[in-house]
N, C-alpha and C positions, 0 to 999 in steps of 0.2 A: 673489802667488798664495796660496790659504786652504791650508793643511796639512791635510787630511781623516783622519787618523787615530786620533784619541781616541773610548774606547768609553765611551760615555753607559748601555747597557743592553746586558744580555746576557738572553734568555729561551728558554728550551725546552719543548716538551708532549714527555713523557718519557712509557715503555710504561708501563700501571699494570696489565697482567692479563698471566697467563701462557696461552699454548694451547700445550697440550701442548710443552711446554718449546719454545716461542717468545715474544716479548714484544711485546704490541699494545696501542695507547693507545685503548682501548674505551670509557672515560666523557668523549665531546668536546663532552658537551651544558652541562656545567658552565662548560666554556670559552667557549661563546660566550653566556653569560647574562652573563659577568661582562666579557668584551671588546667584544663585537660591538651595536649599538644593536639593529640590525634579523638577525632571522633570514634566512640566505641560503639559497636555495634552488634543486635542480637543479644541484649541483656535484657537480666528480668529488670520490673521497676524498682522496687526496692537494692536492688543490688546496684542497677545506678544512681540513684539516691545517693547510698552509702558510700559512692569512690566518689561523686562529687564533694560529697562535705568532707571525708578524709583528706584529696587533694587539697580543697582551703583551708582546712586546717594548718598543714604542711606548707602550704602558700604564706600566710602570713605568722609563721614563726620567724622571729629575728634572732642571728646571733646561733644559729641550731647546724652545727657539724658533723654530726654521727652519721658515718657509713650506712647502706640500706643496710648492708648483710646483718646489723647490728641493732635496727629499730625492727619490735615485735609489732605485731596486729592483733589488736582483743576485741571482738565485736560482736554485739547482744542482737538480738533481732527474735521479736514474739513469732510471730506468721511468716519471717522471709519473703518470698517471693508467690505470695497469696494467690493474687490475681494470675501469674502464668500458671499454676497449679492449678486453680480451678477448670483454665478456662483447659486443660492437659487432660484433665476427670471428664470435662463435657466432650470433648472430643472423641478421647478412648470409650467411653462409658454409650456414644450414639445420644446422647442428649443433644448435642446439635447438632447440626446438619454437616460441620465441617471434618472432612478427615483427619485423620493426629497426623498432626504436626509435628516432623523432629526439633524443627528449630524453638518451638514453643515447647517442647520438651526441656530442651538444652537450658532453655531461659529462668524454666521453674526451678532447676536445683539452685537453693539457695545457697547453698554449700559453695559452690562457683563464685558467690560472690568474696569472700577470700582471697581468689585466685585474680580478681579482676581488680580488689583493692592493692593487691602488692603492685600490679603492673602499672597501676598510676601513680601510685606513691615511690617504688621505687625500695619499697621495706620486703627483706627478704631476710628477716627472722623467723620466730615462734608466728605462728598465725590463727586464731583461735577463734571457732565461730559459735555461740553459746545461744540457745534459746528454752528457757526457761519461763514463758509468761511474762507475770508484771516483772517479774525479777530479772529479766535477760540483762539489762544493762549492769546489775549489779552482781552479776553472775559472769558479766567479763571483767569486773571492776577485780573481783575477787578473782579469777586467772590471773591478771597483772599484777596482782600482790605476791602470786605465791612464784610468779615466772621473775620478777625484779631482784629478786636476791639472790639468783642462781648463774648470776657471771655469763645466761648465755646472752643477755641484750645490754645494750646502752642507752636506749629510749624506747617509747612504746606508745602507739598511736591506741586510743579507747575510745569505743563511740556504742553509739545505738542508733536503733534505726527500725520503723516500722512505718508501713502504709496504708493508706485508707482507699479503701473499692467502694462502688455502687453494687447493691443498696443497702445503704448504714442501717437497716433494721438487722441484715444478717450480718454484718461486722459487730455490732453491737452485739450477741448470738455468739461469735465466735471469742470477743474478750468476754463475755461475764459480766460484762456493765448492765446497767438500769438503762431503761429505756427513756427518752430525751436526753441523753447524753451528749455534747457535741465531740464530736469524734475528729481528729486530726492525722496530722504525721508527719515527720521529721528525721532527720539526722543529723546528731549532735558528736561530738568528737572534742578528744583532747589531747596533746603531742607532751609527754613528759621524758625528763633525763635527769642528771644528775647536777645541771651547775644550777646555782643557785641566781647568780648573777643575771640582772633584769628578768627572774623572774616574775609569771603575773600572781603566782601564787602555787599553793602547796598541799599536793593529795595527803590526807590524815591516815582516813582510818574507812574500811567499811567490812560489815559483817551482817548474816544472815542466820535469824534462829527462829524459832514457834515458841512466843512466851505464853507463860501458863492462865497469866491474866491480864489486865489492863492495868492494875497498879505493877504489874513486874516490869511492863513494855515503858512505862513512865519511869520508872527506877533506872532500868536500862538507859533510857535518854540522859537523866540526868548526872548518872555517873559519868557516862562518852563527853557530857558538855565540861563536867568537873574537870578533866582527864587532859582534854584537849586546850581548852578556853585559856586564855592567855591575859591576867588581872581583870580586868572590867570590859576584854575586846567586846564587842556584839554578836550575836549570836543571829543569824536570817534563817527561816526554816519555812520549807514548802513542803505539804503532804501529797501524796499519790490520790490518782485517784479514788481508790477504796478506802481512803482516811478522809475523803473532802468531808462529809457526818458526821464524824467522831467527835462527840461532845470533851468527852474524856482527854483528848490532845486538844481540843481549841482551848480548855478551861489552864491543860498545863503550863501553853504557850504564853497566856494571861497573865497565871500566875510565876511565872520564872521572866517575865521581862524580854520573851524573844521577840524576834520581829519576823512576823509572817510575811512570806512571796507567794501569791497568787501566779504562777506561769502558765495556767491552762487557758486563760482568755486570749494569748497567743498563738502555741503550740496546739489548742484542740487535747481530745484526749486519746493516748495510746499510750500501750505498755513500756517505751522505749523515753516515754517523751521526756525523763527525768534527765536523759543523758544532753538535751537541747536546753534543759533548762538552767545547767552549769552557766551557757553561753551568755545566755539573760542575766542570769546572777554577776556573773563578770563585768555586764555594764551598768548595773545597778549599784550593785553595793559599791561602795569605796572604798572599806577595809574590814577584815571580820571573817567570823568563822560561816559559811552557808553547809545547815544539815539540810541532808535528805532523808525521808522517809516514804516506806512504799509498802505494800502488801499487795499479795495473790490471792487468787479466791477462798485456797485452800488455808489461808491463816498464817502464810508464812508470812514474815517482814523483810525488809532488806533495806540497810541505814549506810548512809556516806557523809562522810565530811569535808570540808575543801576549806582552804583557810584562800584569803587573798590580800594578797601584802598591799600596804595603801598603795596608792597611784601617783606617783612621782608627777 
């Protein structure tokens, strides 16, 4: 059975404009001149979000020969396709003044975006579209774990992906955040297979449980880092939003010698944005294991590991 875990390509569409201290990726015309053959047209935003950054992903893998029929799709998304949904509710519901719209119907299912990622990428395996909260990205991280040993793929594209609407008081409302929050969005992705060779490095491990307390959820960590950690490699750890407070992980990270990544003065903040922030970590660190940690409102966590082989 093929090993599916070497990362061939890591890519992100990262915010490039600020709205009033929020961070939104406003020029996405440049991405699809330089990825996409054919202009797509009649999609929701987040969906084309997510086939742009998939496409670049795909775009800059080197050395990557696996058949579409053969590369899977796993892909997390909190809200999907928010904004054509609402604006589908204001329509039908007579909140605004415009009739419903089919085509703005069409746009909202986010489900479709699936169907729009395979047609630009060209992958026409498993296709999985997960949304779970803070956890969706790590809720497709875990499809690709359990879909990679099953003989029916040879690579698998993994991403996240979430968007930010006006106005950030009710985005803010709809994740569960604190209010001044800077609110972002993104899609992040990553192309794995099974050769080893050049690659930029190596999915570990990720898993999702409700520990009982705060020394269990630090036990937890420090076992995965035992487990993984390769003699004295380094260790890089960023927390999710709902851990940015946590005195309890800042005091751990202190005393175990890791080294913290700040990615939200970046990416802004969204449920998704952990899977954008692999892309960072790829050009930051030089060699070493980068954890992730994340939690939902409801207290669940959701933990990943990526090792990155040094940099030739």
């Amino acid at each position: 059975m093929i090993e599916i875990r070497y990362i061939r390509s890591i890519y992100a569409i990262l915010p490039d404009t600020d709205v009033r201290n929020h961070r939104k990726c406003a020029n996405l015309k440049s991405y699809q001149k330089k990825f996409l053959e054919h202009r797509i047209r009649r999609i929701g935003s987040v969906s084309h979000l997510a086939c742009l950054a998939a496409a670049g992903c795909l775009h800059h893998a080197t050395e990557f020969k696996v058949r579409g029929e053969r590369i899977g799709i796993f892909h997390g998304t909190s809200l999907g396709n928010i904004a054509e949904t609402l604006r589908v509710a204001e329509e039908s519901l007579g909140i605004s003044r415009e009739l419903p719209s089919p085509i703005n119907f069409s746009s909202s299912v986010s489900n479709n975006t699936a169907f729009y990622i395979a047609s630009v990428t060209g992958a026409l395996g498993p296709n999985i579209l997960i949304s779970q909260e803070d956890l969706s990205f790590e809720g497709a991280l875990n499809a690709f774990q359990l879909t990679a040993g099953s003989g029916k793929i040879d690579a698998a594209l993994v991403g996240g992906t979430d968007g930010f609407i006006e106005p950030p008081e009710n985005q803010l409302i709809r994740y569960g955040y604190e209010p001044g929050i800077s609110l972002g969005e993104g899609s992040g992705w990553m192309l794995l297979d099974a050769c080893r060779d050049n690659a930029l490095g190596e999915f570990l491990h990720c898993e999702e449980r409700i520990p009982d307390s705060p020394e269990q959820l630090t036990g937890l960590l420090r076992e995965l880092i035992s487990r993984f950690r390769a003699g004295e490699e380094p260790v890089h750890i960023s927390l999710g939003t709902r851990f940015l407070k946590d005195d309890i992980l800042t005091q751990f990270i202190r005393d175990n010698s890791l080294i913290p990544m700040d990615y939200h003065t970046t990416t802004g903040h969204y449920p998704t944005a952990a899977a954008s922030s692999i892309y960072l970590a790829g050009r930051n660190i030089t060699h070493g294991i980068y954890l992730h940690i994340s939690k939902n409102i409801f207290g669940r966590i959701g933990i990943f590991l990526i090792r990155f082989f040094p940099k030739i």
